[in-house]
ROLO-679125 format. One record per residue: x, y, z of N, C-alpha, C in turn; residue number from 1. Coordinates in steps of 0.02 Angstrom, whole numbers, plus 32768, in hexadecimal, padded with zeros to 4 digits. Example, Ala and Ser with C-alpha at 12.3 -4.5 7.8 and 13.67 -1.06 7.14 Angstrom:
SITE    nx    ny    nz   cax   cay   caz    cx    cy    cz    i
SITE  8294  7EE4  8186  8267  7F1F  8186  8294  7F5B  8186    1
SITE  8282  7F90  8162  82AC  7FCB  8165  8285  8002  818A    2
***
This chain:
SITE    nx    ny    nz   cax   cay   caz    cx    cy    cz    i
SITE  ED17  A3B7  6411  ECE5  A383  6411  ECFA  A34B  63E2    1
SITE  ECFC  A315  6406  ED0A  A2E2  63E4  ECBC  A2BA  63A7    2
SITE  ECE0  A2BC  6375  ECAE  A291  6346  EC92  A253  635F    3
SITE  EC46  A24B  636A  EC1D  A21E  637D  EC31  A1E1  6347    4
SITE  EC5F  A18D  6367  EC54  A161  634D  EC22  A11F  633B    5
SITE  EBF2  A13C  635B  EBBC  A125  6367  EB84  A116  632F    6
SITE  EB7D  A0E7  6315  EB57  A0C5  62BE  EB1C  A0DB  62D2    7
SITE  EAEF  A0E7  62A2  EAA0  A0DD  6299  EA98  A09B  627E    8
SITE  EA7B  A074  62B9  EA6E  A031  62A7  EA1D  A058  626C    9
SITE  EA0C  A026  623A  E9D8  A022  6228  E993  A00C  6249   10
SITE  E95E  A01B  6234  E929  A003  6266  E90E  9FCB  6237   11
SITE  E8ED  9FA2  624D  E8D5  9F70  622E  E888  9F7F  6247   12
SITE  E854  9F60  620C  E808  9F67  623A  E800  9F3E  61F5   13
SITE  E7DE  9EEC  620E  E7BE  9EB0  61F7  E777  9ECF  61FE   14
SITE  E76B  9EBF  61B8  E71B  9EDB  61C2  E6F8  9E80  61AF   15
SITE  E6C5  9E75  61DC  E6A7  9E28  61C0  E69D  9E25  616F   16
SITE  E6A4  9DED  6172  E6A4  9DBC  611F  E65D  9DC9  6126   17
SITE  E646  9DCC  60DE  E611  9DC6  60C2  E619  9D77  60B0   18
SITE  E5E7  9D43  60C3  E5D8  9CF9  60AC  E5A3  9D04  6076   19
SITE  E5B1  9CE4  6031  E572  9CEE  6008  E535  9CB9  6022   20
SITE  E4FB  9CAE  6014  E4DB  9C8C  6046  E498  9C89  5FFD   21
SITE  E49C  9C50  5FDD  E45F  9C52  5FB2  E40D  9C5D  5FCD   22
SITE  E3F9  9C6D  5FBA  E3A7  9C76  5FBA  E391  9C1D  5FC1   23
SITE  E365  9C07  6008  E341  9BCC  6005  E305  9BDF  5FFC   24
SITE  E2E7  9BA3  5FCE  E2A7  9B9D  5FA9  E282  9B61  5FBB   25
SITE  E2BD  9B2E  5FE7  E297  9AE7  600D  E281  9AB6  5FC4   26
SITE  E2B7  9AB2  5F93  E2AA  9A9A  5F5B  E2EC  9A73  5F3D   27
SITE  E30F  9A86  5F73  E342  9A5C  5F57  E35A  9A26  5F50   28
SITE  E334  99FD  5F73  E35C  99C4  5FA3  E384  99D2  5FDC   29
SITE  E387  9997  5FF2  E3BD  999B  6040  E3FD  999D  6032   30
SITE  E41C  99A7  5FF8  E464  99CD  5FE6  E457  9A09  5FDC   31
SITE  E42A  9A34  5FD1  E422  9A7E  5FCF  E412  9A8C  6022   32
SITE  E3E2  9A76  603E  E3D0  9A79  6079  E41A  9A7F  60AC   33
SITE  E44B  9A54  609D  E483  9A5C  60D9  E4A6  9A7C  60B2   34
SITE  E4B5  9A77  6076  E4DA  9AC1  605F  E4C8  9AF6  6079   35
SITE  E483  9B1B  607F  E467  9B51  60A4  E478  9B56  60E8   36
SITE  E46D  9B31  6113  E473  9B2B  6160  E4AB  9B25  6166   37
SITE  E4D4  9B1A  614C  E525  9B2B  6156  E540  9B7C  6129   38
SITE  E535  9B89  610B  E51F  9BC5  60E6  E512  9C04  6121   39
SITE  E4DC  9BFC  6136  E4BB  9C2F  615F  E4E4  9C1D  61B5   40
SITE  E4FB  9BE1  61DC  E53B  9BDF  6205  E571  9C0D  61FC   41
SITE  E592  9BFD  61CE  E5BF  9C23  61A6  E5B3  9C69  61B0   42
SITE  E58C  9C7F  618A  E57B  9CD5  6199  E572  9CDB  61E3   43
SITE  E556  9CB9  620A  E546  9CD1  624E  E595  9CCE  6262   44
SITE  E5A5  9CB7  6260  E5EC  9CA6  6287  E61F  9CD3  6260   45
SITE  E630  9CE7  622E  E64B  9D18  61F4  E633  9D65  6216   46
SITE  E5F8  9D6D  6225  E5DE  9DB6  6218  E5D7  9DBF  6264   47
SITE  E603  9D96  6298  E5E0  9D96  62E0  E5AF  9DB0  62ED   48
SITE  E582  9D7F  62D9  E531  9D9A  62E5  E51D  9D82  6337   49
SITE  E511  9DC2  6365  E51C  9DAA  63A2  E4CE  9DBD  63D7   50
SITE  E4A0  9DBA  63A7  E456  9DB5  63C1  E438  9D97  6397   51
SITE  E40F  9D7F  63A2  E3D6  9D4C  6388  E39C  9D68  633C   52
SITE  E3A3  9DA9  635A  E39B  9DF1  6324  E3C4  9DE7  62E5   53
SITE  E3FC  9DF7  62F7  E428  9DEE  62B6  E416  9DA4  6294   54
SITE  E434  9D70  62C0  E434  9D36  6289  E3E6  9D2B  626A   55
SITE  E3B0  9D35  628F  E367  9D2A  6279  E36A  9D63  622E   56
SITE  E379  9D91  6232  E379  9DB7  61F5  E3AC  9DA7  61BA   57
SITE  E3F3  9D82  61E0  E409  9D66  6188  E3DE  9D23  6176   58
SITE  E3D0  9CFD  619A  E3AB  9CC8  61A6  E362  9CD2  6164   59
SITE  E341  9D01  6186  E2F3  9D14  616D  E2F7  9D41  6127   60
SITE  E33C  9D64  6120  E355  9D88  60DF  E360  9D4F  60A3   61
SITE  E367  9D0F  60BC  E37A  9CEA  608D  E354  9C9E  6077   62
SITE  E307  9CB7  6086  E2E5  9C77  6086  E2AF  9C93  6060   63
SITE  E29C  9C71  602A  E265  9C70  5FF6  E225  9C70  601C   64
SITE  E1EF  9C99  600A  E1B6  9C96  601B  E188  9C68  6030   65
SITE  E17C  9C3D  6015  E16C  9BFB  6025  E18F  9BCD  6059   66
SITE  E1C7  9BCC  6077  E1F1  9BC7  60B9  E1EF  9BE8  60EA   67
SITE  E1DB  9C32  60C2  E1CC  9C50  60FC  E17D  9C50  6125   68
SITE  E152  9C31  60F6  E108  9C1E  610B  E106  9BD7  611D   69
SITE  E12E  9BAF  611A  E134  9B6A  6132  E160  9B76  618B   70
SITE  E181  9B8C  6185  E1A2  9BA5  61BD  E167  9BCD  6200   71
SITE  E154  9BFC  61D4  E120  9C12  6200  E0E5  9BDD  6231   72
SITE  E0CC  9BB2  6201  E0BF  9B86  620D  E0BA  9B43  6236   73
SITE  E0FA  9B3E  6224  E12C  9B1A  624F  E133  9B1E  629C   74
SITE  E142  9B6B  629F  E16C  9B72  62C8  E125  9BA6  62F1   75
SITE  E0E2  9B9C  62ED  E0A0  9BB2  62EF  E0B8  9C09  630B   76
SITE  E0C9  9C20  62E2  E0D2  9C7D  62D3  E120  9C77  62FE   77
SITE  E13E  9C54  632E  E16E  9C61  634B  E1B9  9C4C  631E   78
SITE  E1BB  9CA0  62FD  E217  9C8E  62D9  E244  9CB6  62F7   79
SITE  E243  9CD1  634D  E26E  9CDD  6365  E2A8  9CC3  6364   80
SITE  E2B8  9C84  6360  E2F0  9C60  6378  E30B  9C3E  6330   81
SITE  E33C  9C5E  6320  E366  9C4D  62DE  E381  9C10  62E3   82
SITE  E393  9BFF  631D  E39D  9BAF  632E  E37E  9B74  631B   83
SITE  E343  9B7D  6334  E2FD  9B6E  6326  E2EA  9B6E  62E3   84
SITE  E2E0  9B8F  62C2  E2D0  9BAD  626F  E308  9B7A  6259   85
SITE  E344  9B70  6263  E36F  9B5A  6235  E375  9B14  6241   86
SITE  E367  9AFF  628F  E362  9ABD  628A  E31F  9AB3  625C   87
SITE  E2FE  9AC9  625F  E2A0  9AA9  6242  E2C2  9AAB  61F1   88
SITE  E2D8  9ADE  61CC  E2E4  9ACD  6193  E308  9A8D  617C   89
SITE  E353  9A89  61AE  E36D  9A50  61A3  E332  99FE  61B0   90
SITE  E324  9A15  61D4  E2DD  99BA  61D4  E2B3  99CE  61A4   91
SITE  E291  9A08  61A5  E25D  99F4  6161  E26F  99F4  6130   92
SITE  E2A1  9A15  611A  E2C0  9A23  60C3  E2E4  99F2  60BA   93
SITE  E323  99DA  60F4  E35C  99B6  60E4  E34E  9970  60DE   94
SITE  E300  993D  60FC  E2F1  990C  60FB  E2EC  98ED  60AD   95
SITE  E301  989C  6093  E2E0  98A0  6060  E294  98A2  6080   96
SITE  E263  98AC  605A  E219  9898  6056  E205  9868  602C   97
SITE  E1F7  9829  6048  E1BE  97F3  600A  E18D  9823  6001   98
SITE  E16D  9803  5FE0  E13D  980A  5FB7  E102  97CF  5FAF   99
***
């Protein structure tokens, strides 16, 4: 019997990046505001978040209480759509506001 020349390739297995993703509080201004919404992109696209489920839960994991009752609001009880949720933050948070 001839000796098998045959390598053990190694296996490789990429596990998704963790994106750090600060906590929104809707207090920042519209430089915190698109810092976030690019923030939480990032993770969706990093963690192939590939139902509406997933991204709504890093989405809703990372929004201060008060965003999350303005949102409700907003969006009159409907925060199915993470799309949705994230555009509304970007217009209401990211706008300046007069006064």
């Amino acid at each position: 019997m001839a000796a098998s020349t045959k390598k053990n390739n190694p296996i490789v297995v990429l596990a998704p990046r963790e994106v750090p993703i600060g906590k929104f509080y809707g207090d920042g201004g519209a430089r915190d505001t698109r810092r976030f919404v690019e923030e939480v992109k990032a993770a969706w696209s990093a963690q192939r978040c590939e139902t509406e489920q997933e991204k709504r839960g890093i989405l809703w994991s990372h929004l201060g209480e008060e965003v999350r009752r303005e949102l409700n609001c907003l969006l009159d009880g409907d925060t199915r759509d993470p799309q949705r949720m994230l555009q509304t933050i970007a217009t209401t948070y990211g706008e300046i506001q007069s006064t």
